[in-house]
C-alpha positions in Angstrom: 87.5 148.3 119.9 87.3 144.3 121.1 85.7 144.8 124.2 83.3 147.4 122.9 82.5 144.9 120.1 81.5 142.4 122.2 79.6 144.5 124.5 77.9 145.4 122.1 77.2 141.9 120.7 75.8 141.2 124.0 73.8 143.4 124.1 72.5 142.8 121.1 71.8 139.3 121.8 69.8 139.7 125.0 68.0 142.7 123.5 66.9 140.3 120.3 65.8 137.5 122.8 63.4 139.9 124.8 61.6 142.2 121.9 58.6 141.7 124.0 59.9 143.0 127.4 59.5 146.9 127.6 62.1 150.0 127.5 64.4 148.5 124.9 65.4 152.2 124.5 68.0 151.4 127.8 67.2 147.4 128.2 66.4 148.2 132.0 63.5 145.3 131.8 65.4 142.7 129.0 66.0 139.4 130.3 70.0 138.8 129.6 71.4 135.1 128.8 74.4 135.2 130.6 75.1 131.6 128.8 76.4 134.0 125.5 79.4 134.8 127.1 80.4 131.7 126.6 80.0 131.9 122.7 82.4 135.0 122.4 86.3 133.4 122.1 88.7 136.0 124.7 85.8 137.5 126.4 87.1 136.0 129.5 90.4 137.0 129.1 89.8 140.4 128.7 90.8 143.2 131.3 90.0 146.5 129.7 86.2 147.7 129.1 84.6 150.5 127.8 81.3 151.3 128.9 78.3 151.7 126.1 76.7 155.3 126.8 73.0 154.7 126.5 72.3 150.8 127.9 71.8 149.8 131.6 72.7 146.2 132.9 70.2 143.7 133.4 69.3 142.1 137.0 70.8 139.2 135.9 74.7 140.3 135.4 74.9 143.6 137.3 77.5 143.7 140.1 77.9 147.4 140.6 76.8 150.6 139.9 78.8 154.0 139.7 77.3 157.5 140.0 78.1 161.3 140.0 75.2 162.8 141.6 73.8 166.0 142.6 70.5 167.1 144.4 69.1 170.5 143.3 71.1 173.1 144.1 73.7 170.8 146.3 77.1 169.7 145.7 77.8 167.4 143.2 78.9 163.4 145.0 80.6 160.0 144.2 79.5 156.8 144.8 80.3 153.8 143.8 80.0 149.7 144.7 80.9 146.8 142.6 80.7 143.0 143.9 82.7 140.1 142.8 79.6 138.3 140.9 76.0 139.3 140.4 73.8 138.2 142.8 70.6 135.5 142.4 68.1 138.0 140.2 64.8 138.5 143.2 62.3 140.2 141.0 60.9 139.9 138.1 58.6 141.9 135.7 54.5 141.5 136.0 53.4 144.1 134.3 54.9 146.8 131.8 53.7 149.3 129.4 55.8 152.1 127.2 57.4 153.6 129.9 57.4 151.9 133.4 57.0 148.2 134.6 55.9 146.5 138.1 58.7 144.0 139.5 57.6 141.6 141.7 59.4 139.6 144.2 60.1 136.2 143.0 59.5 132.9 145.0 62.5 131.8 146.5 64.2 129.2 145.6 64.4 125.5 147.5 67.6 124.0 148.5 68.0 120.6 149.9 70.2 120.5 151.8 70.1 124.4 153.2 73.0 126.5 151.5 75.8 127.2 153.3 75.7 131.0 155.2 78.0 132.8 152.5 75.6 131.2 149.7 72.2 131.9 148.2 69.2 129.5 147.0 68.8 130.2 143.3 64.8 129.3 141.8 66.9 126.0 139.9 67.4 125.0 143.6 70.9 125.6 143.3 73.4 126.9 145.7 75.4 130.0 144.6 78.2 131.8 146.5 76.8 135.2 147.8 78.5 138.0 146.1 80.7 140.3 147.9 82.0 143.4 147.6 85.7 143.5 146.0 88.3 144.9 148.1 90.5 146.6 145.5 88.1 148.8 144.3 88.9 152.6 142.8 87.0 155.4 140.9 88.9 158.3 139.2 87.0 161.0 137.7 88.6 163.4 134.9 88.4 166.5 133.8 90.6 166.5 131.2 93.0 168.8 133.1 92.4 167.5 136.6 91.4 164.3 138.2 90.4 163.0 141.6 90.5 159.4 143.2 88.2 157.9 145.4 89.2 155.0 147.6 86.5 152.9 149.4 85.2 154.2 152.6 83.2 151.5 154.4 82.5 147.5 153.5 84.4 148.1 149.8 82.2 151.2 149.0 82.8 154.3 147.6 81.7 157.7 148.1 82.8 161.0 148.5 82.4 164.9 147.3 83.8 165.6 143.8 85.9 168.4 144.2 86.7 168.8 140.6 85.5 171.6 138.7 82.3 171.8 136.1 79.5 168.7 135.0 81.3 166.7 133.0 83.8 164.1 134.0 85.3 160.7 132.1 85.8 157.8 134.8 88.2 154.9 135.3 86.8 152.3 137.7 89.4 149.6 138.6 89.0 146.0 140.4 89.8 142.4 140.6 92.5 142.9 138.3 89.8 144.7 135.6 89.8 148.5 134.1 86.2 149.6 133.3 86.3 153.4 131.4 83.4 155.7 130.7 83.8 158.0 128.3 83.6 161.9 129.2 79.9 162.7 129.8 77.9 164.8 131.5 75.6 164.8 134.1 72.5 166.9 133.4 70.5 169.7 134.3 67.5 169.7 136.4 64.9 169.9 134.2 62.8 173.0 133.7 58.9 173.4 134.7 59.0 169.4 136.0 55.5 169.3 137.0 53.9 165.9 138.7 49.9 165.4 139.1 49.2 162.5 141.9 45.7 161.2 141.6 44.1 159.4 144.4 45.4 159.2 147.7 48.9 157.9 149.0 46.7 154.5 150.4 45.0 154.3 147.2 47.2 156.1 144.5 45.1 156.0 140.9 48.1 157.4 138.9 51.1 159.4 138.7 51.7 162.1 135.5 54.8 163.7 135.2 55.5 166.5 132.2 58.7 169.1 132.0 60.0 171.3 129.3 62.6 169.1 126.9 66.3 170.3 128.0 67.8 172.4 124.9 70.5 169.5 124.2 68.5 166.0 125.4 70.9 163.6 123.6 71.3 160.5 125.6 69.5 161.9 128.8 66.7 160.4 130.4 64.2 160.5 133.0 64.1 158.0 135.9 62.3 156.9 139.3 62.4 153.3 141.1 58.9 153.2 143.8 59.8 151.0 146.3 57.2 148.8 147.8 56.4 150.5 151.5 59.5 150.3 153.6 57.2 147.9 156.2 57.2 145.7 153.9 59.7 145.4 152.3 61.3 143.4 149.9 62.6 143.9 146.0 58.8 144.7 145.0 59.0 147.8 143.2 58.1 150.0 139.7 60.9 151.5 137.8 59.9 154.1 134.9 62.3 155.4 132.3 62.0 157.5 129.0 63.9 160.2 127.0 64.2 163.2 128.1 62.9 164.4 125.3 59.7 162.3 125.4 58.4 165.6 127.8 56.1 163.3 130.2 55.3 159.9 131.1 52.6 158.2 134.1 52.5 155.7 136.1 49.6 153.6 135.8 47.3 152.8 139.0 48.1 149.0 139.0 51.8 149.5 138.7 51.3 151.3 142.0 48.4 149.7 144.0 50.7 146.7 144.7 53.3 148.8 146.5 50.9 151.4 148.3 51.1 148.9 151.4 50.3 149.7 155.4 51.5 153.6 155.5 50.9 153.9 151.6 53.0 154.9 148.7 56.3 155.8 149.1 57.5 157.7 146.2 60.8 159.3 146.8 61.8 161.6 143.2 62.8 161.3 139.9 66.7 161.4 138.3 67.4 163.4 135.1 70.1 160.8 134.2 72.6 159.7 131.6 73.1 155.6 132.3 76.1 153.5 130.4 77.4 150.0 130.7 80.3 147.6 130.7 79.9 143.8 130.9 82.8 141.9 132.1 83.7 138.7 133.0 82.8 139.6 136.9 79.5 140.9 136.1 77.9 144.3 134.5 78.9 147.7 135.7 76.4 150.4 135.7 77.3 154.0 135.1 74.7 156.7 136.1 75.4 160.4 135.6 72.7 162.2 137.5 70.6 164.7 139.2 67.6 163.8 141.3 64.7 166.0 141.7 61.1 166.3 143.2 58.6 167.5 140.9 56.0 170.7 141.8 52.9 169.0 142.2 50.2 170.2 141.1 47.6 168.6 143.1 
């Protein structure tokens, strides 16, 4: 109950500093003080955390995220990749409405003298060690009859086919000495008669409008896409959308996509029916995200 507790409080204290950023609903866009951590007495002696169904980490403190993924009609997969810090946050929100928000690159930091090669440049100027991905890491699904454990494969990450029967699976992530436990949950259905209207052109995209039949049980489900900036660009650039499932349709507005429809255009690459959860910890935030990605039938 602690370490839910103080999640929680967290949580609660970032959300409070940042009513005016948008999607409180998850917190995907609230700016987090990591600074409160130090106001909670045993938060970094904890080892045990359970993760809050519902919220997302913020740039700031994530170090991983976990997911149980399917594609339509595919098998359902493990990933899974957690670093020993959170890294310096390279984005930062320009524009947001109800459902979706434009992150922009941020300038880079200056450091005098250069950092080191296993260190970053934060925007104080200051020189942080780069994260890196732990070594110990593990990810046990359950059934509640049968489990399955994934070691990592390549560079400290995970992934793998789950092999376990049916949709919905409790997890036990392990690491650095730390236990991180999600709750059974389930990773949803595609959703029925998802329809997506592109207006404009992929140079000069004027909007994006997405609408789908709400699922017959939406509790705690949403709807997701992140649009990268074009991949000749490059770069953290990007817009992430996210609402309830039950909210039936959302768009993107033109100039949350102009900025990214660069050289070959806009890249849009699907939306995720999804079920997010979180667990801060002394190492960083861990992301959970139950999901299934799908392309809509476009309509024009």
């Amino acid at each position: 109950m602690l370490r839910t507790l103080l999640f929680t409080i967290l949580l609660s204290l970032a959300t409070t500093a940042c009513d005016d950023d948008p999607k409180s609903s998850n917190n995907v866009n609230n700016v987090n003080n990591i600074n409160n951590l130090n106001n909670l007495n045993n938060f970094n002696n904890l080892t045990e955390f359970d993760a809050v169904p519902g919220t997302r980490c913020t740039l700031e403190t994530r170090a991983g995220i976990v997911s149980v993924y399917a594609y339509e009609g595919g098998a359902t997969e493990a990933a899974a990749s957690v670093n020993d810090r959170p890294g310096v946050a390279s984005a930062e929100v320009k524009l947001s409405d109800e459902a979706c928000a434009y992150w922009e690159a941020s300038s880079p930091g200056f450091c005098e003298p250069a950092c080191e090669l296993d260190q970053q440049c934060d925007a104080t100027g200051t020189c942080r060690p780069m994260p890196q991905p732990v070594a110990d890491l593990l990810l046990t699904l359950d059934t509640g009859e049968q489990t399955q454990t994934f070691e990592p494969q390549y560079a400290g990450t995970i992934y793998g086919t789950v092999t376990l029967p049916g949709r919905t699976f409790s997890a036990t992530v392990t690491f650095s000495g730390l236990t991180v436990r999600l709750a059974p949950t389930t990773v949803p259905d595609s959703l029925a008669d998802f329809t997506g209207v592109w207006l404009g052109t992929s140079s000069d995209p004027e909007g994006l409008d997405f609408a789908w039949t709400v699922p017959a049980a939406p509790e705690g489900s949403e709807v997701f896409t992140s649009i990268p900036i074009n991949h000749h660009a490059g770069g953290p650039t990007h817009t992430e959308c996210a609402v309830p499932s039950s909210a039936g349709a959302f768009s993107v507005a033109q100039e949350m996509l102009t900025p990214l429809a660069v050289i070959t255009g806009l890249e849009f690459q699907g939306l995720q029916h999804v079920r997010f959860a979180a667990a801060l910890t002394p190492k960083g935030c861990v992301e959970f995200r139950w999901q299934i990605y799908q392309q809509p039938t476009w309509a024009r």
